[in-house]
C-alpha positions, 0 to 999 in steps of 0.5 A: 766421844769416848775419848774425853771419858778419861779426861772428863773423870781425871777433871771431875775427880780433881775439882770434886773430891766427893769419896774424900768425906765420908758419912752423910753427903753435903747437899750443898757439894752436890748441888754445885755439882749438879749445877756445873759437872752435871750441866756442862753435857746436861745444861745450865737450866737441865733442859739438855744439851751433849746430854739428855734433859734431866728436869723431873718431868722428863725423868719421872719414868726413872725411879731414883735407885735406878737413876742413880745407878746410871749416875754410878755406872754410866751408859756405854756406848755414851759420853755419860761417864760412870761416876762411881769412882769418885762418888759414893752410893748416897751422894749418887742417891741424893743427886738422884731424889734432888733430880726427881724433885727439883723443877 
């Protein structure tokens, strides 16, 4: 389904401004976005879905630098978008330990 890449990123970038503020990342932004962008592919509940499971356990082969790089730039050849041009290195990084931490 690359075709909705485009489409999906244009929805994203106008419901969650994230680059528009900048300093520290607002965890409750990124938590809703978590919630609602993340798991409309990943899951209401995270278990999976269009994409894969993103509950802690099943990421705890990921370490959170490299987590947020896929946040960042995606994967080819998936319907994961890179979400780099509307969030910023930190924001992908706290989303990144949130995933790690959170049941």
């Amino acid at each position: 389904m690359p075709e909705l890449r485009p489409a999906l990123l244009l929805a994203c970038a106008l419901a969650a401004p994230l680059r528009a503020a900048e300093g520290e990342p607002d965890p409750m932004q990124l938590e809703r976005l978590v919630l609602q962008d993340c798991g409309s592919c990943h899951g209401l509940t995270r278990k999976g879905g269009l994409g894969s499971d993103l509950r802690a356990e099943s990421l705890a082969h990921w370490d959170a630098d490299g987590l947020a790089r896929v946040i960042l730039d995606g994967i080819p050849g998936t319907p994961m978008p890179p979400w780099r041009p509307i969030m910023t290195d930190a924001e992908a990084r706290w989303i990144a330990d949130y995933l790690l931490k959170t049941e």
